[in-house]
Every structure is written in structure tokens, then in C-alpha cells.
N, C-alpha and C positions, 0 to 999 in steps of 0.2 A: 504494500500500500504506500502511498506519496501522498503527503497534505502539503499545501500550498495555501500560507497565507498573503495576501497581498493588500495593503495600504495605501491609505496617502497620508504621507506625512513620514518625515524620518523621525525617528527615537531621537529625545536629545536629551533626555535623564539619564546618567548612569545605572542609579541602584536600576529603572527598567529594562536597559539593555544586559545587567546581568544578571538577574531573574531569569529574562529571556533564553540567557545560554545558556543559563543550568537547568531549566525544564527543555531545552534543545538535547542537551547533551543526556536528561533522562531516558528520551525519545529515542534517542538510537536507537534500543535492541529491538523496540517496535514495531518503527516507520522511519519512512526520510521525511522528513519539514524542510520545507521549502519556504526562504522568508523574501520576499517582495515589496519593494518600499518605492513610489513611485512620489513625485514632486506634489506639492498640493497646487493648485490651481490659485491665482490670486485673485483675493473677495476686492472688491472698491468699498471702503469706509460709505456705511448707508445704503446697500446696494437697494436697487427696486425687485419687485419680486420676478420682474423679467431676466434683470440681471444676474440676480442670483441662480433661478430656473436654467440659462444659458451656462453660465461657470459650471452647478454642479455638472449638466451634459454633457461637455468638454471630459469633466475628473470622468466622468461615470464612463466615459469611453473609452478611457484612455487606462482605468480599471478593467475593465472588462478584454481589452486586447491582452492580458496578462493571465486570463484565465489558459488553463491546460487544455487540447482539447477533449470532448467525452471526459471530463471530471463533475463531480455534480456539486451544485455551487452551493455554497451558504451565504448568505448576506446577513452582515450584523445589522439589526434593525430598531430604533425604540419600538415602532409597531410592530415586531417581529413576534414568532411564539417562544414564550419564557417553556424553556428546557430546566428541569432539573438534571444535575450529576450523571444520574443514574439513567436517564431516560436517554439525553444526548449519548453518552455508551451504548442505550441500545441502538440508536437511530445508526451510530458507526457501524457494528457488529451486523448491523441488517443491510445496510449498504455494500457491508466485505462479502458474505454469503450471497448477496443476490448480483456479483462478479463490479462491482465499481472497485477499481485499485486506484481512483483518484479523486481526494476530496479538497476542494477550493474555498476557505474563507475570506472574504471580503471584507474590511471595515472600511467605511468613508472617512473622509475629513473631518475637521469644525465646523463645517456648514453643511454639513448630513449626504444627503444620497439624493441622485436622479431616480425620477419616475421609472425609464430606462433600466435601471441597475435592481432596481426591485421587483420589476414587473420579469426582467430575467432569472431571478432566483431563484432555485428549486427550493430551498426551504429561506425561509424569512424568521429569523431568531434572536430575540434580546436579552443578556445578561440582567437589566435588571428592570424597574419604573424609575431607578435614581439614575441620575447623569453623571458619568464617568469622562474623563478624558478619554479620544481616541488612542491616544497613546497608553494609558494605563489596560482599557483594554485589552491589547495586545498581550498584555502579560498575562490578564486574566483569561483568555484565551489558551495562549499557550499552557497554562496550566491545566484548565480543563480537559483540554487534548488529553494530556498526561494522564491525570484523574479518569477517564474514557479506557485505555490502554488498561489501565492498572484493576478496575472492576470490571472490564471484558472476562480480564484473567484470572478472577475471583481473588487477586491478591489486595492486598491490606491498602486503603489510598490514604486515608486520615489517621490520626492515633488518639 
């Protein structure tokens, strides 16, 4: 199996890029992660709803040409569906069994997601109703992955 996360926006916290490689470097015996960080698109201070509608279209296409082909997509969404732990695990384990060896998660920017990039989704899912940075995210993500991996395998994820 291969996951592929892909962003806008590069990491620019330490402690999150090193979170990031030690649930990277959990993931080996796994999977491969594939980490994808593409530019953010620049907002204009006050944008109008046109302009903003146009920027994200731009990110969201420019997301989307990053996706692998035949991989089935997730897009991080606030209106997405709230997964627990244990469910996202299954949702992976049913996607390995019914032959997908490639899962794609998406997170947008600071100025969220195109129409486009959601309406592409195979599955539409949100970590939480609180707002998170897109970058913290990311970590939380990659851990969940882990957390997936580790109760596929009936081993121990929490203590």
C-alpha cells in the first residue's frame, strides 16, 4: 500500500515537522507515505467572494494534479464525515481487501477548499467541529494513519 499526503502550504514549525518524521519513520514497516507540499496560492487582503472562489480553483487544481492515478482520494473537510480511530482503520482495511494499494489525502490551505476538490472526493472527512491549523493537521493526520496501521493489526495504539 502507498499513502500520499498532499498540501498547500509548507510546514514551518519544527516541533510539527518532527512529529511528522517520527510517525513517518513509525510507518515504514506498514506502508510508504508519500509527503507532498505544494505553494499556497496568494489570498489579496479582503478578497471578494469571486476572488476568493477563483484562488481556491487555481490551489484546488493544482492539488489535484498531485493526486496518484487510480488512488482513492480523501479530502480533509470541516463539512466532511467525523471518523473515529477505529472506524477510519476500518475504512483503510476495506479499501486494502477490496484491491486499492493507493490512498491520497488532501488538506487545503487557510482559505479552505474548491467546490472542485470536494465534489472530487471519494470520501469527504473532518478531524474535528474545532479549527485547527492546516499545518497542525498534518501531524494529526499522520498520526492517525499510524493509529489505523497499529488497530488493523490488533496491536496496542494508546497506553
Amino acid at each position: 500500500m502507498r499513502i500520499t499526503i498532499i498540501s498547500a502550504g509548507k510546514l514551518k514549525e519544527n516541533y510539527l515537522r518532527e512529529g511528522i518524521s517520527e510517525f513517518t519513520k513509525r510507518l515504514r514497516p506498514f506502508t510508504q507515505l508519500d509527503i507532498i507540499e505544494i505553494a499556497e496560492e496568494k489570498m489579496p487582503d479582503a478578497p471578494s467572494a469571486k476572488e476568493k472562489e477563483k484562488i481556491l480553483d487555481i490551489e484546488g487544481k493544482r492539488l489535484l494534479k498531485q493526486v496518484p492515478s487510480d488512488s482513492f482520494l480523501f479530502v480533509l473537510d470541516v463539512y466532511g464525515k467525523f471518523f473515529s480511530s477505529e472506524e477510519l482503520a476500518e475504512k483503510i482495511s476495506l479499501l486494502t481487501v477490496t484491491g486499492k494499494s493507493s490512498l491520497t489525502f488532501i488538506i487545503g490551505g487557510a482559505f479552505g477548499l474548491s467546490d472542485e476538490l470536494r465534489k472530487t472526493a471519494d470520501s469527504l472527512i473532518s478531524f474535528s467541529k474545532m479549527t485547527f491549523t492546516h499545518q497542525m493537521v498534518k501531524l494529526l493526520l499522520v498520526e492517525q494513519i499510524y493509529r489505523s496501521f497499529k488497530i488493523n493489526r490488533g496491536e496496542p495504539y494508546h497506553w
